[in-house]
C-alpha positions as CSV (number, residue, x, y, z in Angstrom):
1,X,74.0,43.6,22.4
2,X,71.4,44.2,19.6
3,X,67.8,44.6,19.5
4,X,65.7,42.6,17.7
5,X,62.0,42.6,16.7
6,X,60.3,39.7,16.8
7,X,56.8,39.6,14.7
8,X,54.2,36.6,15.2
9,X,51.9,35.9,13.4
10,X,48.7,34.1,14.1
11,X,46.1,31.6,12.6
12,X,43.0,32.5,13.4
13,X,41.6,29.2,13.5
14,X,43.8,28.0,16.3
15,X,42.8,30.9,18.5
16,X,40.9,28.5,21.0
17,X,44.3,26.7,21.5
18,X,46.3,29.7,21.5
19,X,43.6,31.0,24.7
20,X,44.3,27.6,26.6
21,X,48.2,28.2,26.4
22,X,48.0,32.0,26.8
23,X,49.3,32.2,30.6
24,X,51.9,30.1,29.7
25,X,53.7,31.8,27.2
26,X,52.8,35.4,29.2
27,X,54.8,33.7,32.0
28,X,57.7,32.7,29.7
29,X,57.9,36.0,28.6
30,X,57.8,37.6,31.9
31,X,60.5,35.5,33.0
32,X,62.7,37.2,30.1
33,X,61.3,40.9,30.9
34,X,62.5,40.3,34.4
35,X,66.0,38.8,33.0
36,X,65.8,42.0,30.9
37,X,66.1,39.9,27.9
38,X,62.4,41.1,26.5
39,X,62.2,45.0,26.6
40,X,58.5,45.1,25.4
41,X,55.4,42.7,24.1
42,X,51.9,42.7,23.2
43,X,49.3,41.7,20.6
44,X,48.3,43.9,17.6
45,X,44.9,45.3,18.3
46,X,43.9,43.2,15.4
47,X,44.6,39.7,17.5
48,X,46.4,38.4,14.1
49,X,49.6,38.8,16.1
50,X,52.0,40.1,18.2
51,X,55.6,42.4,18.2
52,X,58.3,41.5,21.0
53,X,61.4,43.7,21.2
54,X,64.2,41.3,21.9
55,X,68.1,42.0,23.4
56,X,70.6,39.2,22.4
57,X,73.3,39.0,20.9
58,X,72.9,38.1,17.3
59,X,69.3,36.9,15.4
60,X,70.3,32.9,15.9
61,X,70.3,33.5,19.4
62,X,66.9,35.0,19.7
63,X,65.4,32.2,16.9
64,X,66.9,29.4,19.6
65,X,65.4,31.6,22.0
66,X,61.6,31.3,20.8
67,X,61.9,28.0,20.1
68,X,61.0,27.8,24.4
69,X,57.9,29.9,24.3
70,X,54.7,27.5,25.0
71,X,53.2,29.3,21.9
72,X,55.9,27.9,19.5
73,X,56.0,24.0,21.7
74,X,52.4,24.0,20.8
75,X,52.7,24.9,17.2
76,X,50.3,27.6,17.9
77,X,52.1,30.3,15.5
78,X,51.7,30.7,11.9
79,X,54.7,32.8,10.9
80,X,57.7,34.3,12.8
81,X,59.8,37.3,11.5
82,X,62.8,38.6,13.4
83,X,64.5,41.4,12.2
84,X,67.4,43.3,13.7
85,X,66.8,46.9,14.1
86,X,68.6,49.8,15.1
87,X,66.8,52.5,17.1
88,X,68.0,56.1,16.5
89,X,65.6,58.4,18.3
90,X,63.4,57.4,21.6
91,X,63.2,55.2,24.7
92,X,65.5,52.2,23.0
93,X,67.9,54.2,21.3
94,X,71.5,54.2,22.8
């Protein structure tokens, strides 16, 4: 497997809608934490957006992936970057 990071980006004129879906997409992602599929996620302090560190197979897999969260069903995201990345040093490195 390969990690992946997964950036979101937010609109910050559809924060209202984004608050109302919130324990949704939290519970979507703890469902993949618990399947070990999600390693880590959170906002940036900023509340433009938010890094998830992903384990799957390849980068189609974890765009397919995202297409679930309640975030993304709701059109609720402006942007989404995923980017394979390699840790060498620290808690995710091999």
């Amino acid at each position: 497997m390969s990690l992946f990071l997964v950036e979101y980006t937010y609109a910050p004129e559809k924060n209202p809608q984004r608050d109302e879906v919130r324990s949704d997409h939290r519970a979507w992602l703890a469902d993949l934490v618990s399947r070990s599929i999600v390693l880590s996620s959170g906002p940036f302090a900023d509340g433009n957006g938010a890094l998830i560190i992903v384990d799957a197979a390849d980068a189609d897999t974890v765009s397919l992936l995202f297409t679930h969260d309640p975030f993304a069903i709701a059109d609720l995201i402006e942007k989404v970057r995923i980017t394979e990345w390699v840790p060498v040093l620290g808690q995710f490195s091999a």
